[in-house]
C-alpha positions in Angstrom: -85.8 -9.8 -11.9 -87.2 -7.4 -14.2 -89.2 -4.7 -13.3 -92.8 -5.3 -13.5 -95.1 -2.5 -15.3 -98.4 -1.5 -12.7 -101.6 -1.4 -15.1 -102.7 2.0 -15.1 -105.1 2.7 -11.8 -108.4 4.6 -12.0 -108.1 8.1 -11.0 -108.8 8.1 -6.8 -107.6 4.5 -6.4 -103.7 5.2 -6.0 -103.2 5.3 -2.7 -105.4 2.2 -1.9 -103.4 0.2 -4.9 -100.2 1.4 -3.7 -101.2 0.3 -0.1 -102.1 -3.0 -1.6 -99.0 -3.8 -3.4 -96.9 -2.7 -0.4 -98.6 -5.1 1.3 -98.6 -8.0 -0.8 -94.9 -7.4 -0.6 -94.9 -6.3 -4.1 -92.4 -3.2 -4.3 -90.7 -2.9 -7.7 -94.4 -2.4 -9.1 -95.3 0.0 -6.3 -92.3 2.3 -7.2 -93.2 2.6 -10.5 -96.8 3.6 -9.6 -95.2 6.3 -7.1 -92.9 7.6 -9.9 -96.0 8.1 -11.9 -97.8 10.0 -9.1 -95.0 12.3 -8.3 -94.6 13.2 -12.1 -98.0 14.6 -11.2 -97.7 16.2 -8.0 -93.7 16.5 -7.4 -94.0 18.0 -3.8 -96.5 15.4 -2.2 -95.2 14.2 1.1 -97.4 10.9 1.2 -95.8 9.5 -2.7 -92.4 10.5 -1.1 -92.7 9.1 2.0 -94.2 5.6 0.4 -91.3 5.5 -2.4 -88.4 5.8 0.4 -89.8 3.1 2.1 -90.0 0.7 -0.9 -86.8 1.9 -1.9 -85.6 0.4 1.5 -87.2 -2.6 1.1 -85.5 -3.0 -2.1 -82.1 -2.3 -0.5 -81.7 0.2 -3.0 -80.7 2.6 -0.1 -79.0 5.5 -2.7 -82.2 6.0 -3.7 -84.4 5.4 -0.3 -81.5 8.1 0.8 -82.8 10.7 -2.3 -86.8 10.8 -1.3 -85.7 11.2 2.3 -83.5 14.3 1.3 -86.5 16.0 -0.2 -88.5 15.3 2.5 -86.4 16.6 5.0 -85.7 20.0 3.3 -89.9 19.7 2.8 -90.6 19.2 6.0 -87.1 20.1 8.5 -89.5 19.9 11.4 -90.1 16.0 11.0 -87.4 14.1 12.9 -88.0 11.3 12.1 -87.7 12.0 8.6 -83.9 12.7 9.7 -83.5 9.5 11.2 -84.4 7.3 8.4 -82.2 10.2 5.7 -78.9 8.8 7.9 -80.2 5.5 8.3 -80.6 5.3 4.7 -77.5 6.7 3.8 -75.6 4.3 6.3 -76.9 1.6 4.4 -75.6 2.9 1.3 -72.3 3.8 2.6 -72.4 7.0 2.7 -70.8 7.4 6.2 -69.3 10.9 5.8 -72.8 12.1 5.1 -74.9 9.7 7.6 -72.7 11.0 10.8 -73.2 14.6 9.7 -77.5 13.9 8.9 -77.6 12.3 12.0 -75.3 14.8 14.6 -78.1 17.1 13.6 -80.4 14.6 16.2 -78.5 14.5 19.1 -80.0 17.0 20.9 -83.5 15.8 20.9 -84.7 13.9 23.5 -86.2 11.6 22.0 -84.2 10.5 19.0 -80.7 10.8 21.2 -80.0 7.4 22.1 -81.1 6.5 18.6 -78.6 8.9 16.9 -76.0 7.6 19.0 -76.6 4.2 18.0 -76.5 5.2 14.1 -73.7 7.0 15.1 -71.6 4.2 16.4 -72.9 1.6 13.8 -71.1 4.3 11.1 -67.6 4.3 13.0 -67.7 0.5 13.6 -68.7 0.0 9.8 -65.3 2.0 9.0 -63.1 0.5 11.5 -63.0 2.9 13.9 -63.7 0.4 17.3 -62.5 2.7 19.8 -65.0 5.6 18.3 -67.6 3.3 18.6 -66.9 1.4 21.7 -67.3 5.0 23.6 -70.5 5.8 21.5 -72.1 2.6 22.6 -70.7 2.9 26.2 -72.7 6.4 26.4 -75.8 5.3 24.8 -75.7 2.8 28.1 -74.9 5.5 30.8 -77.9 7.3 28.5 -79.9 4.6 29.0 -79.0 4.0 32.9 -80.1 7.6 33.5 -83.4 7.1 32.6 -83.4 9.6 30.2 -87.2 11.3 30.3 -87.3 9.1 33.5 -89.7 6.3 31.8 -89.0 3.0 32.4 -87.0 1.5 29.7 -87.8 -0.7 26.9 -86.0 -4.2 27.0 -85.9 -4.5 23.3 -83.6 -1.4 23.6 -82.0 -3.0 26.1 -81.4 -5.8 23.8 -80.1 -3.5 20.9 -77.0 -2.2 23.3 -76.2 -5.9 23.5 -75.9 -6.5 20.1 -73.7 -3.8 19.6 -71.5 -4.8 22.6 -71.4 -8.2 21.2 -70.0 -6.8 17.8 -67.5 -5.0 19.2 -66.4 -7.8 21.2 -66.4 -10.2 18.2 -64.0 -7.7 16.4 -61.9 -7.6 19.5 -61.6 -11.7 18.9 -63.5 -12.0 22.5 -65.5 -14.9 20.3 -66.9 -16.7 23.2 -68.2 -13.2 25.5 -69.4 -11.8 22.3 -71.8 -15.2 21.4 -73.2 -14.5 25.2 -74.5 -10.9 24.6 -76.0 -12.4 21.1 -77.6 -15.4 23.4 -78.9 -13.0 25.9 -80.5 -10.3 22.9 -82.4 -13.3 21.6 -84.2 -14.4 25.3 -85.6 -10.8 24.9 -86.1 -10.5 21.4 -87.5 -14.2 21.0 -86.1 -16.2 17.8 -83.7 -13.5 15.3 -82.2 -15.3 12.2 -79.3 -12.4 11.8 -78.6 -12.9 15.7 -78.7 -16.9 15.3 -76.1 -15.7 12.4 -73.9 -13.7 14.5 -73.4 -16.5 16.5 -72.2 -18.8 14.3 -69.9 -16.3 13.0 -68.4 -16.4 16.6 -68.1 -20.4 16.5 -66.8 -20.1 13.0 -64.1 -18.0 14.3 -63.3 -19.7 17.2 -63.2 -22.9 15.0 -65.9 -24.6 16.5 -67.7 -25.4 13.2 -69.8 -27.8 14.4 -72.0 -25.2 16.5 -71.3 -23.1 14.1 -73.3 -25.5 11.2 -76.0 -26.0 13.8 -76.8 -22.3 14.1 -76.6 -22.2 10.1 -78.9 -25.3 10.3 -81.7 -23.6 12.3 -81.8 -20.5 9.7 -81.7 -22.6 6.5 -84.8 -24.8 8.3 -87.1 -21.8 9.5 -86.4 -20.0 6.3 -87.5 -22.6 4.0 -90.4 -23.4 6.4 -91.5 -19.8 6.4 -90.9 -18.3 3.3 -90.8 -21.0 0.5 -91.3 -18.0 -2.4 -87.2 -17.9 -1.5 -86.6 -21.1 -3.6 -83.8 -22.4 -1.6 -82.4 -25.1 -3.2 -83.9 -25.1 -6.5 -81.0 -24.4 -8.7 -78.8 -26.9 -7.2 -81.7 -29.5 -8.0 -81.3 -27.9 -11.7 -84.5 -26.5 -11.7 -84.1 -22.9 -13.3 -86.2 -20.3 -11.2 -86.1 -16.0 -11.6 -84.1 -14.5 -9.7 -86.1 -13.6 -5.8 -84.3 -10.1 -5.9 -83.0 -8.5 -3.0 -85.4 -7.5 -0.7 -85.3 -6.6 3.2 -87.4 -9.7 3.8 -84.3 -11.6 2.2 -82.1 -9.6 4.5 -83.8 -10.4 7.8 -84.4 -14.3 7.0 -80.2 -14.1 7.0 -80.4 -17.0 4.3 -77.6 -15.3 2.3 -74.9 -15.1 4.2 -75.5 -18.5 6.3 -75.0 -20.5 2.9 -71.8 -18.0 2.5 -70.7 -18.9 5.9 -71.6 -23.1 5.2 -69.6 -22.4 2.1 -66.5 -21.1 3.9 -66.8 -23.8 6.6 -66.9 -27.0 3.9 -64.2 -24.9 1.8 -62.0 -24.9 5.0 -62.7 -28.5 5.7 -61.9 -29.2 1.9 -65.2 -30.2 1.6 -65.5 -28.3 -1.9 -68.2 -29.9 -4.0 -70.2 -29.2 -0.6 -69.0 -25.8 -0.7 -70.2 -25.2 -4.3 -73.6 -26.5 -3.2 -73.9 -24.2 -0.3 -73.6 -21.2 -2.6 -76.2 -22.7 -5.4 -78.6 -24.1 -2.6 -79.1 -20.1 -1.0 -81.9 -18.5 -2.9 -81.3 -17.5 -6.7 -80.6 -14.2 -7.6 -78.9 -12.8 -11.0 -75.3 -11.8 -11.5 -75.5 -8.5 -11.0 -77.8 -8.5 -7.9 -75.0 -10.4 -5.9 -73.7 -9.0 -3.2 -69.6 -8.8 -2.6 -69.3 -11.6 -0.1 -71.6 -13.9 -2.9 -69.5 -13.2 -5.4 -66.4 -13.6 -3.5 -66.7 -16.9 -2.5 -68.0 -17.9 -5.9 -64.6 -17.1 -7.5 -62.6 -18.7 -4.6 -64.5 -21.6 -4.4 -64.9 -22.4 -8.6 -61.2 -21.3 -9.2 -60.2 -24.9 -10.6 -63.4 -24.9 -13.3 -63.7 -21.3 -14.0 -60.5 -19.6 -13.3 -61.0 -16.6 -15.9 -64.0 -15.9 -14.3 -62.8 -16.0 -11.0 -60.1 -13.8 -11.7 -62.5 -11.1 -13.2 -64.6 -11.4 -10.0 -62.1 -10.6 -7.6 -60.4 -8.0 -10.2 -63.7 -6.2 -10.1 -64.7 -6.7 -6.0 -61.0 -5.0 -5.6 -62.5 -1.6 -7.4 -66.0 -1.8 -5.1 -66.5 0.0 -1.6 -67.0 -1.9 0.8 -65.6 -4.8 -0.8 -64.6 -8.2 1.5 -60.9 -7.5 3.1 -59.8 -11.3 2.5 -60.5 -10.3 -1.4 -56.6 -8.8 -1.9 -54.9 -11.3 -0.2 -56.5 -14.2 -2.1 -56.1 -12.7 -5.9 -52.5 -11.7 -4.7 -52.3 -15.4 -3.9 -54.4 -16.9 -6.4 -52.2 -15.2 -8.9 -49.2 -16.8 -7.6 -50.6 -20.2 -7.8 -51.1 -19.2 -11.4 -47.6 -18.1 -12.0 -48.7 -14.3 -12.6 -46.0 -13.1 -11.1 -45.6 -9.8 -12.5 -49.7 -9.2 -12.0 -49.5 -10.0 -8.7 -46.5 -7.7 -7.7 -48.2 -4.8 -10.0 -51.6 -5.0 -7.9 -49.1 -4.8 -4.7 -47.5 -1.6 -6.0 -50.8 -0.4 -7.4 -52.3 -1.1 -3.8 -49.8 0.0 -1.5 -52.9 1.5 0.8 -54.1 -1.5 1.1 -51.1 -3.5 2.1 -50.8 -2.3 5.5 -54.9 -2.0 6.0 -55.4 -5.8 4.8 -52.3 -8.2 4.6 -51.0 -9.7 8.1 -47.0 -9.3 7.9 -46.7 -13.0 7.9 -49.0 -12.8 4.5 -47.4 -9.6 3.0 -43.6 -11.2 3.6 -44.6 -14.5 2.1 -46.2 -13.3 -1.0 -43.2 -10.4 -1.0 -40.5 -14.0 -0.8 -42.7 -16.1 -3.8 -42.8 -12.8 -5.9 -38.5 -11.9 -5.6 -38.5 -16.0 -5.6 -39.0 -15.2 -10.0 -35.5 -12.6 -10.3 -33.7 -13.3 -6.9 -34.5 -16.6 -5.6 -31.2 -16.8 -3.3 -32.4 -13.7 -1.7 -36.0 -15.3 -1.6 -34.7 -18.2 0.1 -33.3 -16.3 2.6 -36.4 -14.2 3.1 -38.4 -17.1 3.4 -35.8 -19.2 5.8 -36.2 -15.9 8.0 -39.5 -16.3 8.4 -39.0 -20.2 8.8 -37.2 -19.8 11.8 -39.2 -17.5 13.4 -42.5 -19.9 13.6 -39.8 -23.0 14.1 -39.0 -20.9 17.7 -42.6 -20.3 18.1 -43.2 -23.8 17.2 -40.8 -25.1 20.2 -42.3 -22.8 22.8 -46.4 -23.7 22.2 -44.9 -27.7 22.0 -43.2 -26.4 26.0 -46.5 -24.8 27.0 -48.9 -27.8 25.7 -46.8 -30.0 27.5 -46.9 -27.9 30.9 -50.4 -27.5 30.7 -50.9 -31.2 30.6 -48.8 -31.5 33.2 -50.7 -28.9 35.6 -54.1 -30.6 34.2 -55.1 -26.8 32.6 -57.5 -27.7 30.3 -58.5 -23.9 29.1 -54.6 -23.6 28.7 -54.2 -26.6 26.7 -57.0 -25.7 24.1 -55.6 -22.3 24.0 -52.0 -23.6 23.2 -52.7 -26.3 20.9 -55.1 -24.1 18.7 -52.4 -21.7 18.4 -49.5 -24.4 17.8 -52.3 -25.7 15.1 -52.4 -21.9 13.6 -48.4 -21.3 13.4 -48.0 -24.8 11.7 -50.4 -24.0 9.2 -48.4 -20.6 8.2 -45.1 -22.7 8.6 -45.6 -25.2 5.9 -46.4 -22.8 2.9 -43.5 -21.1 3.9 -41.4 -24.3 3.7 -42.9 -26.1 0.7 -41.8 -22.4 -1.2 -38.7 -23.1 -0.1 -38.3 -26.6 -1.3 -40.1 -25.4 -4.2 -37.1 -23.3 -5.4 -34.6 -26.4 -5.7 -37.3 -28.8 -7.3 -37.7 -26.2 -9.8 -33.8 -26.5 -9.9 -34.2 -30.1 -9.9 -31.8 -30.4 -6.6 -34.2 -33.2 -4.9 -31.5 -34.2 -2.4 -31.8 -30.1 -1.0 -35.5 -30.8 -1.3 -35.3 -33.6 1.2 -32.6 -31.7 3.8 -35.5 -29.0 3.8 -38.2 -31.5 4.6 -36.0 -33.1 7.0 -34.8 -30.2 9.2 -38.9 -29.5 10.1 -39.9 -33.3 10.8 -40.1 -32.2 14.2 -43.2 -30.1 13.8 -44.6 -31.6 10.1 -44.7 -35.5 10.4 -48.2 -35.7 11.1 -49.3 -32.8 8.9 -50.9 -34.3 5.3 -49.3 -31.8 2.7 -45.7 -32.6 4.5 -46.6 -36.2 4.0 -47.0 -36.0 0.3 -44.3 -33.4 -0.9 -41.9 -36.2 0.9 -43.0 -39.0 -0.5 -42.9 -37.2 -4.5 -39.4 -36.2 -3.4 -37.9 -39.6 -2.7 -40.0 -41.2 -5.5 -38.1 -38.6 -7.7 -34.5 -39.1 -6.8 -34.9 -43.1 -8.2 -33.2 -44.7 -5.9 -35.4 -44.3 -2.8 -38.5 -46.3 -4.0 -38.7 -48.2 -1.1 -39.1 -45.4 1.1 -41.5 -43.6 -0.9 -43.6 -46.4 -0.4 -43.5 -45.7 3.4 -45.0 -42.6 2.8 -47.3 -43.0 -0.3 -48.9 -45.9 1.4 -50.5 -44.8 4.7 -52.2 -42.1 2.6 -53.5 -44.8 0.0 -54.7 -47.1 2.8 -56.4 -43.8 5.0 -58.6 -43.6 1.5 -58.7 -47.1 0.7 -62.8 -47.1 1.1 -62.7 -44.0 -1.6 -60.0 -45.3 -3.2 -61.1 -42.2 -6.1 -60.7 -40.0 -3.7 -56.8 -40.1 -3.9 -55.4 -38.4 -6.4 -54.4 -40.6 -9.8 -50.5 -39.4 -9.5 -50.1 -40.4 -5.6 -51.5 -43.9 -7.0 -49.6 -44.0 -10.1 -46.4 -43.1 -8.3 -47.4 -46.0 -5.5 -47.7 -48.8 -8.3 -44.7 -47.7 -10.3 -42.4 -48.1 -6.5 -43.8 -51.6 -6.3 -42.7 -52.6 -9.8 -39.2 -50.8 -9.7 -39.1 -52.9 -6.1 -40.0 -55.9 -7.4 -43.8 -55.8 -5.0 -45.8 -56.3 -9.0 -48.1 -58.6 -6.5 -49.0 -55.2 -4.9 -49.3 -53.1 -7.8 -51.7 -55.9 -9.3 -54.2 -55.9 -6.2 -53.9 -51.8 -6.1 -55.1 -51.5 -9.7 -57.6 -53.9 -9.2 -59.0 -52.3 -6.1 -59.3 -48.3 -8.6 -60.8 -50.8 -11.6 -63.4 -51.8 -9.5 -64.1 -48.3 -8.0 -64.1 -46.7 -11.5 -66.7 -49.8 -12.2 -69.2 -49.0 -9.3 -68.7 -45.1 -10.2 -69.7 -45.8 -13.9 -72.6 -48.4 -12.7 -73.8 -44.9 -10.1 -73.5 -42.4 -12.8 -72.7 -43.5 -15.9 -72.3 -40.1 -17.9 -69.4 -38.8 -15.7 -65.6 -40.0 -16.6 -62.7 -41.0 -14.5 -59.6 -41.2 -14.9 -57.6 -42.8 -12.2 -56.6 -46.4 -13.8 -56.0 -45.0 -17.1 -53.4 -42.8 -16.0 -52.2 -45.1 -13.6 -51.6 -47.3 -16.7 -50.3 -44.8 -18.7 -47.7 -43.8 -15.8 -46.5 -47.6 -16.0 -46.6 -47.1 -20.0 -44.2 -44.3 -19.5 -41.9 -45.9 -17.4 -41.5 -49.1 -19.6 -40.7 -46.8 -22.3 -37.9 -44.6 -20.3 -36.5 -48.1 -19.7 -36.3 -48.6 -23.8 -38.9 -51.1 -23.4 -41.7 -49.6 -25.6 -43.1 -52.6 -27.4 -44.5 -53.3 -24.1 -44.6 -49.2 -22.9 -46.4 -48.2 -26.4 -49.1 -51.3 -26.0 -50.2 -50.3 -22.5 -50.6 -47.1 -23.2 -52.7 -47.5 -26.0 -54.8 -50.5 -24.1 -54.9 -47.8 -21.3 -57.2 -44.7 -23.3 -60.0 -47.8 -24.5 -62.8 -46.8 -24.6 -61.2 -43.4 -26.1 -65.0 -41.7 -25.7 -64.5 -42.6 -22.1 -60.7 -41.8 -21.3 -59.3 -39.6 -23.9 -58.7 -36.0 -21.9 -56.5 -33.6 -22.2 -54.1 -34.9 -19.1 -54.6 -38.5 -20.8 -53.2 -37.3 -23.9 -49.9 -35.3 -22.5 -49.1 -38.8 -21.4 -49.4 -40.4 -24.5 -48.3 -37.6 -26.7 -44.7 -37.5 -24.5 -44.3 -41.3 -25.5 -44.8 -41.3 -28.9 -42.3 -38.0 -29.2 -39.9 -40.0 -27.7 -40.6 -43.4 -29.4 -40.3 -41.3 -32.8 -36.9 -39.4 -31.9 -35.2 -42.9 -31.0 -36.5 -44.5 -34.6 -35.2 -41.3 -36.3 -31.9 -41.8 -34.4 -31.9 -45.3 -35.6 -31.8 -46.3 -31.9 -34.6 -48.8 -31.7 -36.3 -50.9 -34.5 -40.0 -51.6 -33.7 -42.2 -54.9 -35.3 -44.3 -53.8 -38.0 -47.5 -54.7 -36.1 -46.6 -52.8 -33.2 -46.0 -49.8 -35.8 -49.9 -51.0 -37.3 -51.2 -50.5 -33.8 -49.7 -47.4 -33.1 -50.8 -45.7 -36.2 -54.5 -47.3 -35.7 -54.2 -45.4 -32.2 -53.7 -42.6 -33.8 -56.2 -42.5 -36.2 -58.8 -42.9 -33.2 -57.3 -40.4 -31.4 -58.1 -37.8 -34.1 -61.5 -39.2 -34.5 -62.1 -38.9 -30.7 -60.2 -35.9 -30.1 -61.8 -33.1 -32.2 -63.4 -31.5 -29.3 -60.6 -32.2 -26.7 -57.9 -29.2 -26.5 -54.3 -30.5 -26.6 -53.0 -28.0 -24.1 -55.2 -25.8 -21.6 -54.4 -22.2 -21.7 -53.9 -20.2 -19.1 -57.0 -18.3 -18.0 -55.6 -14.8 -18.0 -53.5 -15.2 -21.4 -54.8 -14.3 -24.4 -54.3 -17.1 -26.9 -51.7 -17.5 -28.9 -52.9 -20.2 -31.1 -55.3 -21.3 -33.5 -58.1 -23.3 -32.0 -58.1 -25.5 -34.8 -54.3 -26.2 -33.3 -55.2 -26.8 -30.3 -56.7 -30.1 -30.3 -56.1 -33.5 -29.9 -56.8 -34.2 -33.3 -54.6 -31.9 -34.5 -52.3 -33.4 -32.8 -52.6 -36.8 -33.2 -52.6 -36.3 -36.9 -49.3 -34.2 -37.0 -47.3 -37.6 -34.9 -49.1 -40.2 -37.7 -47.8 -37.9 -40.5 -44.6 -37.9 -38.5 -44.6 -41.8 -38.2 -45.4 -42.4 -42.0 -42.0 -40.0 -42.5 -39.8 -42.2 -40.4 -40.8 -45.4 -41.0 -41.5 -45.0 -44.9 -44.3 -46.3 -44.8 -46.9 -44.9 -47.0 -50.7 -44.3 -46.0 
C-alpha cells in the first residue's frame, strides 16, 4: 500500500515512538520517521541501525544493504554489523558482493560457522551445489570440533539440516531430503517455510496428496494466527489494500504454498481451482508481486488474458532471479500461439539460456515445431528422431515393470512405472506435432498411420484418445469407429456431461446421424439440455454453449449435404434466446452457413421458399441488434489490430450478409 506519513513527534519522543511503531509491526511509518531523524543527525548509529532493520522487515533488502554499509565503515569494529551488511545483500542478490562482505568474518571465532553458512546459502542460490555441499560439510566438521569447546546449540544443529536437506532436494534425493526437514522441525517445534519445504519434496516426487496436506496445515495456522493477512478475501470479491510484503508474510510461508496449490491443481487440470489458489493467498498490488506470483498468474490465465500473460513472462525474462521454467513456457506458449518467428527470435536472442534452462528433450522439440513453419520434411524427421528414441525407452521401462512384478519389487515397480509415466508424457507432444504436420496438409489417412504405429504405448492415454477419434470422424467414412472412441470419453463425463467439450459432443451426435443411431443423438442432446437447464437454474447470469453448438454443428452438416431449408432453420432455432447464445464461436458457425447458402443462390444452384428467406433475414436483423458488443473474430493477443473495431462485430457483420441477401434475392427492404 501507500506509504503512510508519521505526525510529526515532540522533540525527545523519537526513539520511544519509533520503538512503538516497530513494535506494533508498523514499519513503512517508522522509516519515514528515521529518515527525518537522520536528516538531522546523519552519522547516528541508533537511527541507522533502527532503519536497516525496518528496511529488512520490509524486504526491501537494497536498502537494508545501504544503512548497513554506513554503519560498518562507522563502526568496522562491530561484527555483527558485517553479518547482517552480507545477509542483507544476499537477500538482495547481490552475491558477488555478499561472499566478499562476509569472507571478511571467517576468521572470528564467533561469527565463523555463521559466515560459512551465508557463504554456502550464496553459492547454492547461484547454482553452484558442489561449492556449497563442501561449505556446509565444513560448517559440520566446525561444528563436531566443538569450536570454543561449548556445548552446541541444537537449533544450530537444526540449521545444518536444513541446508543438507536443500541440497539434497536439488540433487532429486526428494524422500532423504523431506527427513532432514522432518528432523529440523522436532527441534525447532512447528516452522511454516520447513512444513513448505516439505511439500515441495512430495510435489516433486508426485505425491501431491502429502504434498496438499503440508499446504493445508500452513493456509490453516496462517489464517488462525494472523487474520490482518486477508486470505481469501478477494476471491470472495471483497476488495481489500494490498498487506505489503513484510518478513512476517515471509515467515507465515502463505505465498508460496498458494503458488505451489496452484501448480499442483494446474498439473491435475484442476484450473478454475488453480486460479483460486493464486486469488485466495493474501492481496498484494501488481507491482509488489514477486516472480514466482506473477509467473504462475500468466500461465495459469493464458486462455482469458493472453496479452497479459505474454507481457508477464516477456518482462520476468529481463528480471534476476527470475523462475527458470519462465523461458521454456513463453517459448512454448508462443508456439501454441503460432508466433513462430517470436519464439525462434527469443531462442537466438537467449542462446545463454538455452543450455542453462531447456532439457534437450524440450530444446529439440521446440527447435522441430519452430523448422516445422519453413522445413516441415526436415521437422518430421527431427521429430520422428526423437520419437523413436522414447519408443525404445518406452519398450525397456514396459520389460522392467513387468520383471519387477515378477520378482514382487515393489520400490522397483514404483520407480519404473513413474518413469514409463514421465517418457510417455514427453512422447505424445512429440507425436501429436507430427500428425499435426499432415492434418495441416489435410492427409488424415497419414494422420491415422502415425497414431497407429504408437497404440502400443498411447491407448490408454486421454489426448491419444481424442486426436483419434477427430481423425476418423474427419476422413467421412469412418463414423462408426469414431464413435468407438468419442464415446467412452462422453460416457467417463456423463455426470458433468458440461464438462466435455461442445465439439467432442457435437462430433458424437453428428456419427450417430450419418450412422443412422438419431435415437442416440436425441437422448445425448437431451441429457446437455438438461444440464445447461440445472446450470442456468444454479447461476443464472453465466452462458453455455454446449447444445447450441451442438445444434449448429448438425445445422452445418444438413447444409453441406444441400439440405439447408432444414440446415438454415436449426441453426437459427439453435442461437434463441440470442442474449443467451449469441458468442463469437456461435456466430463463426452461423456466419460459414449463410456464406455458403448465399454463394449457391448467386450460382443459381438452389432456390429457397420465400418464408425461409423471411426467417433468415429476421435472423439477421436480431443478430445485429444482439451483436453490437460481440466481436466477429478474436484477435490475436500479440497483433496489433488491423481493423476497425466498428468492423469487428457481429453486427457489422450480420448487416453486411442481409445487405448481401437483399442483392441476391431482389428483394427490397
Amino acid at each position: 500500500g501507500p506509504a503512510m506519513e508519521a505526525a510529526p513527534v515532540p522533540d525527545g519522543q523519537h526513539t520511544a515512538v519509533v520503538y512503538g511503531l516497530i513494535g506494533g509491526g508498523r514499519f513503512q511509518e517508522a522509516v519515514s520517521l528515521l529518515n527525518r531523524g537522520l536528516q538531522k543527525s546523519c552519522r547516528s548509529r541508533g537511527c541507522l541501525s533502527l532503519l536497516g532493520y525496518c528496511h529488512y522487515q520490509l524486504q526491501e533488502f537494497a536498502a537494508a544493504a545501504e544503512c548497513y554499509e554506513q554503519l560498518v565503515a562507522l563502526h568496522p569494529q562491530l561484527l555483527p554489523y558485517r553479518l547482517c551488511h552480507a545477509q542483507a545483500l544476499y537477500k538482495a542478490g547481490m552475491f558477488a558482493e555478499a561472499l566478499r562482505v562476509v569472507s571478511s568474518l571467517l576468521d572470528a571465532p564467533a561469527f565463523h560457522r555463521r559466515a560459512l553458512r551465508l557463504q554456502a546459502a550464496v553459492y547454492y542460490a547461484q547454482g553452484d551445489l558442489p561449492a556449497a555441499q563442501s561449505l556446509v560439510e565444513e560448517e559440520l566438521a566446525a561444528a563436531a570440533d566443538g569450536g570454543s569447546g561449548a556445548a552446541e546449540d541444537p537449533s544450530e544443529r537444526a540449521d545444518a539440516e536444513v541446508n543438507l536437506g536443500c541440497l539434497l532436494y536439488r540433487q532429486g534425493r526428494h524422500e532423504e531430503a523431506s527427513a532432514k526437514f522432518a528432523s529440523a522441525m522436532q527441534v525447532l517445534g512447528y516452522c511454516p517455510e520447513l512444513s513448505y519445504n516439505m511439500a515441495l519434496c512430495s510435489y516433486a516426487a508426485k505425491q501431491y496428496t502429502a504434498a496438499l496436506k503440508y499446504i493445508g496445515d500452513i493456509i490453516k495456522r496462517g489464517i488462525q494466527q494472523h487474520p490482518e493477512l486477508n486470505v481469501g478475501m478477494t476471491t470472495e470479491g471483497i476488495d481489500v489494500r494490498s498487506v505489503g510484503n513484510t518478513l512476517l508474510l515471509h515467515r507465515t510461508a502463505l505465498v508460496e504454498a498458494f503458488n505451489l496449490k496452484a501448480a499442483i491443481e494446474y498439473q491435475l487440470r484442476n484450473l478454475r481451482a488453480a486460479r483460486e489458489a493464486l486469488t485466495d493467498m493474501p492481496p498484494r498490488a501488481e507491482e509488489e508481486l514477486d516472480p514466482v506470483t506473477l509467473h504462475n498468474q500468466a500461465l495459469m490465465n493464458m486462455d482469458s488474458q493472453p496479452t497479459d500473460g505474454f507481457g508477464k513472462l516477456q518482462f520476468l525474462l529481463l528480471q534476476n532471479p527470475c523462475p527458470p521454467e519462465t523461458f521454456g513456457n513463453l517459448l512454448l506458449l508462443y508456439c501454441r500461439y503460432q508466433y513462430y518467428d517470436l519464439a525462434a527470435d527469443v531462442l537466438a536472442e537467449n542462446a545463454h539460456l538455452t543450455y542453462k534452462l531447456l532439457t534437450p528433450y524440450l530444446y529439440n522439440f521446440l527447435d522441430a515445431i519452430i523448422t516445422c513453419q519453413t522445413a516441415p520434411e526436415e521437422a518430421f524427421h527431427k521429430l520422428d528422431d526423437s520419437a523413436g528414441t522414447m519408443a525404445e525407452q518406452l519398450r525397456k521401462l514396459t520389460k522392467q515393470i513387468q520383471e519387477a512384478r515378477q520378482t514382487w519389487d515393489d520400490e522397483a515397480l514404483k520407480k519404473a512405472i513413474n518413469e514409463y509415466d514421465e517418457t510417455l508424457d514427453k512422447y505424445v507432444p512429440v507425436l501429436m506435432a507430427q500428425a499435426k504436420i499432415y492434418w495441416d496438409m489435410k492427409d488424415y489417412t497419414m494422420v491415422e498411420k502415425i497414431f497407429h504405429k504408437s497404440v502400443e504405448f498411447c491407448k490408454e492415454h486421454e489426448v491419444w484418445k481424442l486426436n483419434v477419434a477427430h481423425v476418423l470422424f474427419m476422413q467421412e467414412n469412418k463414423y462408426k469407429e469414431a464413435i468407438s472412441f468419442y464415446e467412452p470419453i462422453v460416457k467417463k463425463h456423463y455426470d458433468n456431461i458440461l464438462d466435455v467439450s461442445a465439439i467432442v459432443l457435437a462430433n458424437l451426435c453428428v456419427s450417430y446421424i450419418l450412422t443412422s443411431q438419431n435415437e442416440d443423438a436425441e437422448e445425448l442432446m437431451r441429457k446437455i439440455e438438461k444440464a445447461e437447464e440445472q446450470l442456468s437454474y444454479d447461476h443464472p447470469d453465466k452462458n453455455t454453449y454446449h447444445l447450441c453448438i451442438v445444434n449448429l454443428v448438425i445445422g452445418t452438416l444438413y447444409c453441406v449435404k444441400g439440405n439447408y431449408d432444414f440446415g438454415i432453420s436449426r441453426i437459427i432455432k439453435s442461437l434463441e434466446p440470442y442474449n443467451k447464445k449469441l458468442s463469437t464461436d456461435t456466430w463463426y458457425y452461423a456466419k460459414r452457413c449463410f456464406l455458403s447458402l448465399l454463394e449457391n443462390m448467386s450460382k443459381h444452384m438452389i432456390m429457397l421458399q420465400d418464408s425461409v428467406i423471411q426467417e433468415c433475414l429476421q435472423f439477421l436483423k436480431q443478430c445485429e441488434h444482439y451483436g453490437r458488443n460481440i466481436p466477429a473474430v478474436i484477435e490475436h493477443p500479440l497483433e496489433e489490430s488491423g481493423m476497425h473495431s466498428g468492423k469487428n462485430t457481429v453486427t457489422y457483420e450480420a448487416r453486411l450478409l442481409r445487405a448481401l441477401m437483399y442483392k441476391i434475392t431482389g428483394w427490397a427492404e
